[in-house]
C-alpha positions in Angstrom: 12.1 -21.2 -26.5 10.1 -18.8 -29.0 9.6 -15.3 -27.2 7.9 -12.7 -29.5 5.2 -9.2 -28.3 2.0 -10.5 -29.6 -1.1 -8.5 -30.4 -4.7 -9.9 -28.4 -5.7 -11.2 -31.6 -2.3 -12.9 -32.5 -0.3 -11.0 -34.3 3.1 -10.2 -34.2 3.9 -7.2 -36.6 1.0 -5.7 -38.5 1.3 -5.8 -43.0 3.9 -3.6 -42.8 6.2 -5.4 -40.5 5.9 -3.0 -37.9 5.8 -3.8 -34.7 5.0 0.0 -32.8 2.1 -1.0 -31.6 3.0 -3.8 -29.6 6.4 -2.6 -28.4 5.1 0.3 -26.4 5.8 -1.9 -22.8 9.3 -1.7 -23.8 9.3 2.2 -22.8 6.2 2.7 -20.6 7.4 2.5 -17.0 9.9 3.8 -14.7 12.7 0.9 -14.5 16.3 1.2 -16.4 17.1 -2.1 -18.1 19.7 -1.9 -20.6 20.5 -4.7 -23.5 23.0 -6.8 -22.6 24.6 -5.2 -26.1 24.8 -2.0 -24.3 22.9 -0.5 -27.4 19.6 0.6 -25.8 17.7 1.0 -22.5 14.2 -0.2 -22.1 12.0 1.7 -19.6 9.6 -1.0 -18.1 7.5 -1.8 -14.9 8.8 -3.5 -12.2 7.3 -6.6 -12.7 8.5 -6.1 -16.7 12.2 -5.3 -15.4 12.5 -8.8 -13.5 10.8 -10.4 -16.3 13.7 -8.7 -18.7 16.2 -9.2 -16.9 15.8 -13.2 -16.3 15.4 -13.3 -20.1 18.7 -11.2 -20.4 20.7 -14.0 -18.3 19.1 -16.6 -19.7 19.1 -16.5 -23.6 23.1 -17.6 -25.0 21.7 -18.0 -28.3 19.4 -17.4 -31.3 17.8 -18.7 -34.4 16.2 -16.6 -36.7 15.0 -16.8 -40.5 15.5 -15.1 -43.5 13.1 -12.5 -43.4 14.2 -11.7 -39.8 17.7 -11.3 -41.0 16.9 -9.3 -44.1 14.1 -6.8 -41.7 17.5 -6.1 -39.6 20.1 -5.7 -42.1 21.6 -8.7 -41.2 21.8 -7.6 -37.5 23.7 -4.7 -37.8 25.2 -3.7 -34.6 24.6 -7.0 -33.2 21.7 -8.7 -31.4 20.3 -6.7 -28.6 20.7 -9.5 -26.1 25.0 -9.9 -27.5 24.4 -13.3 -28.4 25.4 -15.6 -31.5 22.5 -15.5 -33.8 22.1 -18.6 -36.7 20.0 -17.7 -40.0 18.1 -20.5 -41.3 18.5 -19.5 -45.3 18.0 -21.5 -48.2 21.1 -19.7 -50.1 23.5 -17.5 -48.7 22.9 -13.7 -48.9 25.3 -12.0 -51.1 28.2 -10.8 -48.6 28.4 -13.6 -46.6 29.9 -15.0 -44.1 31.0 -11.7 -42.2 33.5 -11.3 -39.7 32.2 -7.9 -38.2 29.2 -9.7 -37.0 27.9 -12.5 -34.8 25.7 -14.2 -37.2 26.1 -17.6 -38.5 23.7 -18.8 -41.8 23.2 -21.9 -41.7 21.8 -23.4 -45.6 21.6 -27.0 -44.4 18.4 -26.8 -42.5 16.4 -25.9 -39.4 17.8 -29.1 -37.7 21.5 -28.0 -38.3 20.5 -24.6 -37.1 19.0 -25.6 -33.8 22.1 -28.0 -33.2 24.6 -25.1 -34.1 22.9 -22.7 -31.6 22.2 -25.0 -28.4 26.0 -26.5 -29.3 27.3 -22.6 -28.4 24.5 -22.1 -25.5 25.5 -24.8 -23.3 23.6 -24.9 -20.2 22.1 -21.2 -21.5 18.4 -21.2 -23.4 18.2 -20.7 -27.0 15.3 -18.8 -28.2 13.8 -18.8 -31.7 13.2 -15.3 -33.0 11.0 -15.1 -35.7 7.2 -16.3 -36.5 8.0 -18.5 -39.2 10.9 -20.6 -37.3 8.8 -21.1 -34.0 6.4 -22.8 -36.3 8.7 -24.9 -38.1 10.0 -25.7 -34.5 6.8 -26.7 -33.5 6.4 -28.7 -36.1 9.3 -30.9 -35.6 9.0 -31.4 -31.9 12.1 -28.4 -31.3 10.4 -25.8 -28.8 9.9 -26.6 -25.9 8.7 -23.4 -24.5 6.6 -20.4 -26.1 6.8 -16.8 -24.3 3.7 -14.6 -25.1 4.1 -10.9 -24.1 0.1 -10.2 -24.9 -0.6 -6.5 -25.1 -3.6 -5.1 -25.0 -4.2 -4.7 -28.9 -6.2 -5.6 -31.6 -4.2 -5.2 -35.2 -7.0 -6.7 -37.5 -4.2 -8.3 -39.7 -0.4 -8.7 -40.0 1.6 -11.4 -39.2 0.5 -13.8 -37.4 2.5 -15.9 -35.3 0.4 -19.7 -35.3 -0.6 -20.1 -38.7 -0.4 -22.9 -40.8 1.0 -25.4 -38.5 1.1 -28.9 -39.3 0.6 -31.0 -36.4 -2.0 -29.7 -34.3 -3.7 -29.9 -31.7 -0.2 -28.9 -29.6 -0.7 -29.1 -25.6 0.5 -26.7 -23.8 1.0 -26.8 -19.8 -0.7 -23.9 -18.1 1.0 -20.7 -18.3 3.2 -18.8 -15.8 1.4 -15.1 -15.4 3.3 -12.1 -14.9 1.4 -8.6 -15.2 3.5 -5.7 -16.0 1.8 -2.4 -17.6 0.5 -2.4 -21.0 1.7 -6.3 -21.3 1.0 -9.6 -19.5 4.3 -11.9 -19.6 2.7 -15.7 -20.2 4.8 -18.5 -20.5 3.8 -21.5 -21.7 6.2 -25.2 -21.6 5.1 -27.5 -24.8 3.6 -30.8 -23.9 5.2 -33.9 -25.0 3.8 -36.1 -26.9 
């Protein structure tokens, strides 16, 4: 599963790899849901907190890229959601493998990454975290579901999160619909082909 904030116009983070502008849902309602990590609170609708919450107890593992990794210091503190996150890396950052985190990098490829992760989810979902790795798991067949929080934003240019891909068109079945405030929740199963 790929779940990323996206901007109306698809983006998600603008040049500068900020992503302000399109995590404002996180803190615009009245509903306590802390991070499974314990390390922040999000302040969300209702409909946002159910949402949230049924990602929370769903997601036992990530995959991420590079960049992702290098954008959070190599997940310092840990992954909001307390999961095991793998790094899909061509070399090994310098310091690594560390002990004081829960990050596996994986140099042997997206396939050995996605194994890794879904070997320590079990029955649990494992969700692709970064723009680049959704689209390499699109690619090659790997996602199987794409959550689009939309929010109501037009960036103009950034990152976008469906560029470039190699095989397309890719069907997708329609979306579950939730509207929260300041965000609508679609989610979105892949096709088979």
């Amino acid at each position: 599963m790929a779940e990323m904030s996206m901007s109306l116009d698809g983006f998600i983070a603008d040049p500068a790899d900020s992503v302000d502008h399109l995590f404002g849902w996180y803190a615009n309602g009245p509903v306590a849901v802390p991070a499974p990590n314990g390390g922040m609170t999000f302040h969300v609708s209702p409909v946002s907190a159910t949402y949230l919450r049924e990602e929370f107890a769903s997601v036992t593992a990530m995959v991420a890229g590079r960049r992702t990794f290098d954008l959070t210091d190599g997940f310092a503190g840990g992954h909001p959601y307390d999961i095991p996150v793998f790094v899909v890396t061509h070399s090994m950052p310098l310091g690594w493998p560390r002990d004081d985190r829960p990050v596996t990098v994986v140099t042997d490829g997206l396939e050995s990454a996605i194994a890794q992760a879904r070997a320590v989810a079990g029955d649990g979902v494992v969700s692709v975290g970064a723009a680049s790795i959704a689209r390499q798991c699109l690619d090659a067949g790997l996602l199987d579901t794409i959550r689009i929080n939309l929010v109501p934003v037009l960036l103009g240019r950034g990152v976008r999160l469906f560029d470039q891909l190699a095989h397309t068109p890719i069907k997708l079945e329609d979306p579950e619909v939730v509207a929260g405030d300041g965000v609508i929740h679609l989610c979105y199963d892949v096709k088979s082909s």
